[in-house]
C-alpha positions as CSV (number, residue, x, y, z in Angstrom):
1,X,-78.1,115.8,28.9
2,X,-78.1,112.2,30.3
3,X,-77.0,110.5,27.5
4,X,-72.7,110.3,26.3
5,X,-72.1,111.7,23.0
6,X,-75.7,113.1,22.9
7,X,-75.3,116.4,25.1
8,X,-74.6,118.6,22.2
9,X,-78.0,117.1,20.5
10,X,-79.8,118.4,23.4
11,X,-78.5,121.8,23.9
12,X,-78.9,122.4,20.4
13,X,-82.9,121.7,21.3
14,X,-82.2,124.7,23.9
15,X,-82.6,122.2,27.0
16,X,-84.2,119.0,27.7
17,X,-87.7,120.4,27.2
18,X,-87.5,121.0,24.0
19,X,-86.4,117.3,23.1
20,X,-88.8,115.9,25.2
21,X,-92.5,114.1,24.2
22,X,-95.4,116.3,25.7
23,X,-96.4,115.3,29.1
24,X,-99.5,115.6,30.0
25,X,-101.1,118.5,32.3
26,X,-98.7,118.9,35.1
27,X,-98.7,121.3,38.1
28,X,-99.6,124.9,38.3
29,X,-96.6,127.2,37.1
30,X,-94.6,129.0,39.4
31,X,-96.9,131.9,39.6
32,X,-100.1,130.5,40.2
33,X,-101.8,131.8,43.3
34,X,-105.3,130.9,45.2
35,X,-108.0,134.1,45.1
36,X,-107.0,133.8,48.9
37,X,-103.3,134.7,47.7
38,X,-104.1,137.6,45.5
39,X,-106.1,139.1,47.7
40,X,-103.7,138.6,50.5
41,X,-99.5,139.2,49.2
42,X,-98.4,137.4,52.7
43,X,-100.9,134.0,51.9
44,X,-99.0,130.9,50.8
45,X,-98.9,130.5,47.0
46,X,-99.9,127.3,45.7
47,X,-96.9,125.6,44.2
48,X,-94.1,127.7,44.7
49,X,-91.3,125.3,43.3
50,X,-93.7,123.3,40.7
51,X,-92.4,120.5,38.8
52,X,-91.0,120.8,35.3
53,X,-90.5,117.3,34.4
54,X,-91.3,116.3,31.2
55,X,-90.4,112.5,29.7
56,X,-87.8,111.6,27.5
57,X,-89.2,110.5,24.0
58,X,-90.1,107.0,24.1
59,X,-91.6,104.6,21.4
60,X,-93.7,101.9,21.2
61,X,-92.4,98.8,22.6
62,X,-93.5,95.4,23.2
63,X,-91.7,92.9,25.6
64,X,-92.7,89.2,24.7
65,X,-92.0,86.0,25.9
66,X,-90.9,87.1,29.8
67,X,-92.0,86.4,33.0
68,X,-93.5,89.5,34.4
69,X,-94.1,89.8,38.3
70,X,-96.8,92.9,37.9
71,X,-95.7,94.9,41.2
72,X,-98.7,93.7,43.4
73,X,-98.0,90.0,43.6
74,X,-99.1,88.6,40.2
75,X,-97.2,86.5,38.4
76,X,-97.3,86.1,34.1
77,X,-95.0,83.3,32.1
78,X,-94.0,83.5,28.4
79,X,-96.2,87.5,29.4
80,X,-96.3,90.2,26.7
81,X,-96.8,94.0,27.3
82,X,-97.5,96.7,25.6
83,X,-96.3,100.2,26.4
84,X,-97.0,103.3,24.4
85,X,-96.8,107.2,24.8
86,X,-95.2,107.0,28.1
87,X,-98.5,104.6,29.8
88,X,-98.4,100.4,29.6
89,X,-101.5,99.9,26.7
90,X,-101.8,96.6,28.2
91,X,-100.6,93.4,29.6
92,X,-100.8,89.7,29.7
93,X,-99.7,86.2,28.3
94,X,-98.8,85.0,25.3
95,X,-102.2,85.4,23.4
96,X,-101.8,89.4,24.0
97,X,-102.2,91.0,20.5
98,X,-99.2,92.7,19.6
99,X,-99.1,95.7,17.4
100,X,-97.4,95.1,14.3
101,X,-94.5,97.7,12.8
102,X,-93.5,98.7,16.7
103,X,-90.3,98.1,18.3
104,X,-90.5,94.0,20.0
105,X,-87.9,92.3,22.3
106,X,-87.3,89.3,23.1
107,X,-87.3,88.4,26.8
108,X,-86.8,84.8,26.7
109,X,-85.6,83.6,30.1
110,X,-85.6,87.1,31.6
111,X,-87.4,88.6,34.0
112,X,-89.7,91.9,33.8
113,X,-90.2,94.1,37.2
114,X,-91.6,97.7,37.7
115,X,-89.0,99.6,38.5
116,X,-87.6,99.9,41.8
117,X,-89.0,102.8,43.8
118,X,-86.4,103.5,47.1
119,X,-88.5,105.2,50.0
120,X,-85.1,106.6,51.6
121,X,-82.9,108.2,49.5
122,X,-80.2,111.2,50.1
123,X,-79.0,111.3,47.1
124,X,-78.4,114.9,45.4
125,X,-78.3,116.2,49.3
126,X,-75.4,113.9,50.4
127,X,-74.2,113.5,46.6
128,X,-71.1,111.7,45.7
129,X,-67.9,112.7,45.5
130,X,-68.9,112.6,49.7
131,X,-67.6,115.9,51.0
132,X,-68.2,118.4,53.2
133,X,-69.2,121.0,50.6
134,X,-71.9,118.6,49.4
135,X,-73.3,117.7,52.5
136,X,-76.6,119.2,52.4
137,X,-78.4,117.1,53.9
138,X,-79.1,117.6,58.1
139,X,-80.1,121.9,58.9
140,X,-78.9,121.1,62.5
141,X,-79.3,124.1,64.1
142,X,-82.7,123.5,65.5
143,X,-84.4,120.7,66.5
144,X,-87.2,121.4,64.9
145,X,-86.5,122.6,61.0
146,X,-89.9,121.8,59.5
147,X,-89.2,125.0,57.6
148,X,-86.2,123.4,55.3
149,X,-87.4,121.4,52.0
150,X,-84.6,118.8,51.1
151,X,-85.2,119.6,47.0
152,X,-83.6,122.8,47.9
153,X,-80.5,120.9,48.0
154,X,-80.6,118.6,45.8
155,X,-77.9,118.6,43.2
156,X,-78.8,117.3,40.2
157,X,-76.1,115.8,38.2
158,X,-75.0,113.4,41.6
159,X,-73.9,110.2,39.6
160,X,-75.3,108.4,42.3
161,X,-78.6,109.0,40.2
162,X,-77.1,107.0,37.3
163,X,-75.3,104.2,39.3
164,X,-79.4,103.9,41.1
165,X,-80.3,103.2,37.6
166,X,-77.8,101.2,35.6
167,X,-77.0,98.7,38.9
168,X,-80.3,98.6,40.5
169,X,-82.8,99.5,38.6
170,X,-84.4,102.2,40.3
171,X,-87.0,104.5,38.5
172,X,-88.3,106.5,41.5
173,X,-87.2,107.8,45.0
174,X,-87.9,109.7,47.6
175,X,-85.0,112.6,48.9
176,X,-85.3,113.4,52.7
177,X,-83.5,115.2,55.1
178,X,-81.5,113.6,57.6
179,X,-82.1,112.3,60.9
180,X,-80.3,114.7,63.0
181,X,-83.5,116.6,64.2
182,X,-86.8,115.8,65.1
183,X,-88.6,117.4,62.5
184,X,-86.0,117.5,59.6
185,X,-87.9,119.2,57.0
186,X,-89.4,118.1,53.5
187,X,-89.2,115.2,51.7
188,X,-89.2,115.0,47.7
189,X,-89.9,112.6,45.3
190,X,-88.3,112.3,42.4
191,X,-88.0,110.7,38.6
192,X,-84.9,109.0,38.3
193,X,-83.8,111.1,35.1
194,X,-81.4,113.4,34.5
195,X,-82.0,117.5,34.6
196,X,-80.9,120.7,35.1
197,X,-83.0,121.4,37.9
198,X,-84.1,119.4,40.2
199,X,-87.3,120.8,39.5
200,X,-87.1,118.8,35.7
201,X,-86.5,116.0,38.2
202,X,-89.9,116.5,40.7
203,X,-92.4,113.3,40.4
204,X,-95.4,115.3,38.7
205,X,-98.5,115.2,41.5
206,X,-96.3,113.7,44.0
207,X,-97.4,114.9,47.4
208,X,-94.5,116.0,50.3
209,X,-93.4,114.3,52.9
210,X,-92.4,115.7,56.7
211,X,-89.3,113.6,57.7
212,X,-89.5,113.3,61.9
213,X,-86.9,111.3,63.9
214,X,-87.1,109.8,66.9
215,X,-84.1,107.5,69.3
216,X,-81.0,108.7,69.9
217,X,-79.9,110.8,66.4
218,X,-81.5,114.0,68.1
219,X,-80.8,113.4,71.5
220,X,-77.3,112.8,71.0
221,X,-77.1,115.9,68.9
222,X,-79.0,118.4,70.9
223,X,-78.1,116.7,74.4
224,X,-74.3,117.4,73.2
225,X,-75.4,121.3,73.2
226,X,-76.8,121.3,76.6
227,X,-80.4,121.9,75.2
228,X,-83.5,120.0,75.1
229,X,-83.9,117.2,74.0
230,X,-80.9,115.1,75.5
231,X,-83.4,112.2,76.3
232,X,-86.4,110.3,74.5
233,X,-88.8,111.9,76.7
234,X,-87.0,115.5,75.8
235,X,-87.5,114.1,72.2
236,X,-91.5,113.6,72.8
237,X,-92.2,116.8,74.8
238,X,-90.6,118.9,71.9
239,X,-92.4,117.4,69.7
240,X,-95.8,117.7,71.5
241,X,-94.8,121.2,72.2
242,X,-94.4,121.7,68.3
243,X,-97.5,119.9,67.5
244,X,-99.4,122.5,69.6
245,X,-98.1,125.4,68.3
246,X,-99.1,123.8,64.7
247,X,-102.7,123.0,65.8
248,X,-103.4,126.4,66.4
249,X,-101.5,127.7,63.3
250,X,-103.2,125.6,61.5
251,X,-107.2,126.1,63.0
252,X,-106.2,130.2,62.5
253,X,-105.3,129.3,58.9
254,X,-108.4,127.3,58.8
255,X,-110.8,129.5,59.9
256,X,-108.8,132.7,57.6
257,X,-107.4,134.6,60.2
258,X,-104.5,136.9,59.4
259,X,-101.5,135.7,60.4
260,X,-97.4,136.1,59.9
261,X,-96.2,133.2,57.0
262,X,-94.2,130.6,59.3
263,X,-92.7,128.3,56.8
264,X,-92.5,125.8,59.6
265,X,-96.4,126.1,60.4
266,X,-97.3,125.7,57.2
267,X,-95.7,122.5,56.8
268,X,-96.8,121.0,59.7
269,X,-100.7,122.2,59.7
270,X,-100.3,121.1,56.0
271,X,-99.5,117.6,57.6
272,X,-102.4,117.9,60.4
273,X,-105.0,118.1,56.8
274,X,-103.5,115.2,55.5
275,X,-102.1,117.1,52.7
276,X,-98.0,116.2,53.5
277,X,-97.2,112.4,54.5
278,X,-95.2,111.7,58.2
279,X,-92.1,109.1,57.0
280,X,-90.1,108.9,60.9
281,X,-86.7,107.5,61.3
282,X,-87.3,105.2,64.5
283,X,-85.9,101.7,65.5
284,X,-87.4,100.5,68.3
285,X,-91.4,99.1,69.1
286,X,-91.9,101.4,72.4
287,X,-91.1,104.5,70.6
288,X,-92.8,103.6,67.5
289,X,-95.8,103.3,69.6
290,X,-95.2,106.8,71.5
291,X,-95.5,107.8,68.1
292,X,-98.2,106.1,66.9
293,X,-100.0,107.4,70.1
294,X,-98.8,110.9,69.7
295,X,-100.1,111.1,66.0
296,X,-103.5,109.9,67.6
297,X,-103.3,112.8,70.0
298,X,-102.8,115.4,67.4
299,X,-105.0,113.9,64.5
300,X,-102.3,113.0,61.7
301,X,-100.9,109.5,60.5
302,X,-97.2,108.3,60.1
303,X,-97.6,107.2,56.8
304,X,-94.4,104.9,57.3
305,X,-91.5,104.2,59.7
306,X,-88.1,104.4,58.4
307,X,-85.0,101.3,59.4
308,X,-87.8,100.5,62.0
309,X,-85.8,97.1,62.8
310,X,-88.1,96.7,65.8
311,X,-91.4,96.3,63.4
312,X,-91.5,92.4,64.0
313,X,-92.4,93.3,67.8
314,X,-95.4,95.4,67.0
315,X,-96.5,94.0,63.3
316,X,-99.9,93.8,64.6
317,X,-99.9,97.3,65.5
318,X,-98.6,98.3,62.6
319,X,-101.1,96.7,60.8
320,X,-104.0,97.7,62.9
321,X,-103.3,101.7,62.1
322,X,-102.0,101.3,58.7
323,X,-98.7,101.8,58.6
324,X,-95.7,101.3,56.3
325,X,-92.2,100.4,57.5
326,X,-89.6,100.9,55.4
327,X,-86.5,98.4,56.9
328,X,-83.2,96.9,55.7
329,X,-82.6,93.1,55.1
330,X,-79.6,93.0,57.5
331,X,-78.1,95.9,58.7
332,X,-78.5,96.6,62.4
333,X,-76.2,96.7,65.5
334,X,-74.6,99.4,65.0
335,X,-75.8,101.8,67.6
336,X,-77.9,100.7,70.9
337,X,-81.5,101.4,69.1
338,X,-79.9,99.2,66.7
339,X,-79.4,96.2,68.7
340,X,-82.3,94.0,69.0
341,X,-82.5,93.3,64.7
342,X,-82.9,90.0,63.2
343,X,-83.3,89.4,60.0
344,X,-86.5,87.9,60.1
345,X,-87.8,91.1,60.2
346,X,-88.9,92.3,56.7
347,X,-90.9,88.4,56.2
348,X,-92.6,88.9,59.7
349,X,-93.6,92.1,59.1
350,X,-95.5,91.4,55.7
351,X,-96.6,87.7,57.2
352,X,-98.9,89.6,60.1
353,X,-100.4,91.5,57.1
354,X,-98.5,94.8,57.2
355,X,-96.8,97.1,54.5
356,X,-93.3,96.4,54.1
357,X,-91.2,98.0,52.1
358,X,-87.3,97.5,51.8
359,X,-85.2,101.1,51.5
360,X,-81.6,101.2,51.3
361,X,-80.5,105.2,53.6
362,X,-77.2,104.7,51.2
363,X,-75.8,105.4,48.0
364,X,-74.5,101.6,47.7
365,X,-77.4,99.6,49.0
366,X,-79.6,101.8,46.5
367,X,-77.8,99.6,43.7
368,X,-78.7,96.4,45.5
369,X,-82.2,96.6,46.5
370,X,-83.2,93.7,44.5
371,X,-80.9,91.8,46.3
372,X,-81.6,93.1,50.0
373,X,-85.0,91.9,49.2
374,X,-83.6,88.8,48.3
375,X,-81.9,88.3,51.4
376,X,-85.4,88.9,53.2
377,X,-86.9,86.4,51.3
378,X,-84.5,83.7,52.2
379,X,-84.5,84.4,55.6
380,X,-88.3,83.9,56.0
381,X,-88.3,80.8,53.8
382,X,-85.5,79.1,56.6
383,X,-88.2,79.8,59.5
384,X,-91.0,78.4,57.3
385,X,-92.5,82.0,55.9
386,X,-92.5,80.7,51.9
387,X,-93.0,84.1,50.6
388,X,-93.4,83.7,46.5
389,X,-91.2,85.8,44.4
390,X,-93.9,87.9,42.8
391,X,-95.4,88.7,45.6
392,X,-91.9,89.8,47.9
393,X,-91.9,92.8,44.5
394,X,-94.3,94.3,46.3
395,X,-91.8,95.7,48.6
396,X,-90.0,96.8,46.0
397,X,-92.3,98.9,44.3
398,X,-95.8,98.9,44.9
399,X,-95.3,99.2,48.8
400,X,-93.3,102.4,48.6
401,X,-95.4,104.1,45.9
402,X,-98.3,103.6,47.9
403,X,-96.4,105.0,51.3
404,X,-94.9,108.3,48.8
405,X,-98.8,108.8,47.5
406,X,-97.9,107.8,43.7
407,X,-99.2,104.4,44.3
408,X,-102.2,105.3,41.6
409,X,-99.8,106.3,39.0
410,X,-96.8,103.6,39.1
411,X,-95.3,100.9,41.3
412,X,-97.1,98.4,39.6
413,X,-97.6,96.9,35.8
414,X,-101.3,98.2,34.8
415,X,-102.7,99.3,32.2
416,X,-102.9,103.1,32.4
417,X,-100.2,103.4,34.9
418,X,-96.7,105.1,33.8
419,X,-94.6,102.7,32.0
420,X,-91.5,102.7,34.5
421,X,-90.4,98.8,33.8
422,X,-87.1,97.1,34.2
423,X,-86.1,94.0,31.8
424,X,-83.6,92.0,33.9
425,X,-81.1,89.3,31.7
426,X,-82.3,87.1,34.9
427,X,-84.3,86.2,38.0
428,X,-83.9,89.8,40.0
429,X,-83.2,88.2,43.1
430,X,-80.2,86.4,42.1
431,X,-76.8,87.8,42.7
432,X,-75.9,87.5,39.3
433,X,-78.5,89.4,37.5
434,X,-78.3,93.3,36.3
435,X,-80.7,95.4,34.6
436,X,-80.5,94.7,30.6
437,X,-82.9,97.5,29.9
438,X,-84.8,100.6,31.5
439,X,-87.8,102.4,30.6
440,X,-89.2,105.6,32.4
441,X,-92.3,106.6,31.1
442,X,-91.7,104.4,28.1
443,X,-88.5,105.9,27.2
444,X,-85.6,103.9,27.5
445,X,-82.9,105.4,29.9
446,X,-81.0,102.6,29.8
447,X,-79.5,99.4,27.2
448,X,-76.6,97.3,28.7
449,X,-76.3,96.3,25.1
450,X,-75.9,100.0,23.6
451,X,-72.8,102.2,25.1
452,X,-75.0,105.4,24.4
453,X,-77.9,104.4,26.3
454,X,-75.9,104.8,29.8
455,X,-76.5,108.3,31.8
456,X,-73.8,110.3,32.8
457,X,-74.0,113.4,34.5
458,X,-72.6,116.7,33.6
459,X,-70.3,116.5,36.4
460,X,-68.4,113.2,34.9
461,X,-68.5,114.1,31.2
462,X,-65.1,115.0,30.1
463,X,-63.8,112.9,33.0
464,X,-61.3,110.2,32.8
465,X,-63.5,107.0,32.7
466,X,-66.9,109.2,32.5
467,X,-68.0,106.8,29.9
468,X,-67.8,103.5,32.1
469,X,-70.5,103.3,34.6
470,X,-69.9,100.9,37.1
């Protein structure tokens, strides 16, 4: 289904299941329900919209003779690895054993990367072509929408997941809601693979996110409707107001008391356990620390802050409590909350020790992430931050996988982890260099050097030009 010329192969093995390699155990089916749940029709079932995704059938493959940046800051020239059955078998220079009779390539002077995992990502809910029929991606009729899940609009055959792929690389990402509201609903993570559900899409294991916002998005919104919040202390009294309500959801839940299903309260008293990760939309240090004080008040964590192009102010902070922020290279100065970035900010933030991860919030940038990264890089080196190349990956894939919870199972080049790798024909921060191959779960997606090895979606077959992804 993702391949040119090979969509009449797969429906002829009734669906992309049916070609696919096994996986292994996945989520409960659709069905499953807790005791708690049978006993009680109105409990919440367990995994009502479970993933389906199953890999495409790989091979075994060796890469030799490239330099490898591992995801977590290590470094490997003339390295070898080893992937097989979907899982990297093993990895390291050039006295690695190689299998014989398996598929080898030759990656002299080219670069091997995990694949890029993008924190930020509406694609599928504000899919190209950009119109308003597809834009799914901001409920704004509340405020508060805790109760929406962003899969639930996803649209799986967006080619912007196979321009993400082909341009830049990208393996995994996470689909929120937009910023329009101060609790915008679910977040999603995804495998960057073609499907006919976005459920054959869902990152198996992956745990949710709750997308918040904070600045002006929501109280230009709502202030525009003459309802609260019009101003950032609106914005923090709704949502202490909200967290209340959700403390004692959740302590009734807790303790089994019979209550009415509130698909909003169950979301967020999911969040208070730990179970769904907080990734806010803010830009500026004071409100990133109302939030961070907020979160203390009601016992949850932000997992990351999103654009945050204030983290340089409060790095320490953010180190101190832990948290991720996900920020561009160089976009800022577009709206007031916008105004005090530098691009300094990405190399300051990881230089005091904290998480940083670079996201791109657009269809475009998500093609050029390699690149934004790059831009970070040199603008730390020109204030004396010498940031090594292998190490500024890490805030291209490790960082995120950690701050989406799939930091255990890829992000990074180790043995056992899902073999999600991108062979570049160059250095992957130059301007010049493009993905040659890419492998998710050890099936290659894509081959610059093989016209049927490029995903299409169903929406562009049959189109003038389908067949040219560019």
């Amino acid at each position: 289904m993702a391949f040119r010329l090979t969509r009449l192969a797969l429906l002829a093995c009734a669906g992309l299941a049916a070609c696919a390699a096994p996986a292994a155990e996945g989520p409960k089916s659709a069905n499953a329900k807790s005791s708690a749940a049978k006993e009680n029709p109105s409990a919440e079932p367990d995994d009502p919209y479970p993933s389906t995704y199953k890999p495409y059938p790989g091979m075994p493959t060796v890469v030799r003779n490239v330099t490898i940046f591992d995801g977590e800051g290590g470094r490997i020239d003339n390295g070898v690895i080893f992937f097989v059955s979907g899982k990297i078998a093993s990895i390291g220079g050039p006295d690695t054993p190689i299998p014989a009779d398996i598929a080898v390539f030759d990656g002299t002077g080219k670069y091997l990367t995990p694949g890029i995992i993008d924190i930020h990502s509406h694609l599928g809910d504000y899919p190209s072509p950009s119109v308003d029929a597809l834009s799914d991606g901001n409920e704004m009729t509340s405020p508060v929408t805790p109760d929406v899940w962003a899969e639930h609009s996803i649209w799986p055959q967006d080619p912007g997941f196979s321009r993400a792929l082909v341009n830049g690389g990208v393996t995994a990402l996470q689909i929120l809601p937009g910023s329009g509201n101060l609790f915008g609903g679910r977040g999603v993570s995804l495998k960057n693979v073609y499907a006919r559900t976005m459920q054959g899409m869902k990152f198996p294991g992956a745990p949710y996110s709750l997308k918040m916002a904070c600045g002006e998005n929501p109280k230009r919104v709502y202030g525009n409707r003459n309802t609260k919040p019009s101003t950032r202390m609106g914005n923090i009294a709704v949502d202490r107001a909200t967290w209340i309500k959700a403390r004692d959801y959740q302590k009734k839940r807790a303790a089994g008391k019979e209550q009415t299903r509130d698909l909003g309260m169950e979301t967020l008293a999911d969040v208070l356990e730990g179970k769904i990760l907080v990734q806010n939309h803010c830009y500026r240090a004071d409100e990133m620390a109302n939030v961070i004080d907020m979160a203390k008040e009601f016992g949850y964590k932000v997992t990351a802050f999103h654009h945050a192009v204030e983290s340089y102010k409060i790095a320490d902070l953010l180190k101190e409590n832990g948290i991720c922020s996900a920020m561009w290279a160089d976009w800022y100065g577009f709206k007031m909350e916008s105004y005090d970035g530098i691009r300094e900010n990405i190399a300051l933030v990881h230089n005091a020790g904290a998480c940083a991860i670079v996201h791109s919030d657009d269809e475009n940038g998500i093609q050029r992430l390699n690149q934004e990264a790059a831009k970070a890089i040199a603008a730390g080196r020109r204030m004396g931050i010498n940031i090594p190349d292998e190490i500024a990956w890490e805030w291209l894939s490790y960082n995120p996988a950690k701050a989406m919870g799939i930091g255990d199972k890829t992000g990074s080049l180790k043995v056992g982890k899902m073999a999600d790798i991108v062979l570049w024909n160059g250095n992957p921060f130059s301007v010049y260099t493009r993905p040659e191959k890419v492998w998710i779960d050890g099936a290659m997606m894509y081959d610059a050097n093989d016209p049927k090895k490029r995903p299409v979606s169903d929406f562009e077959l049959g189109q003038i030009g389908a067949g040219d992804v560019k």
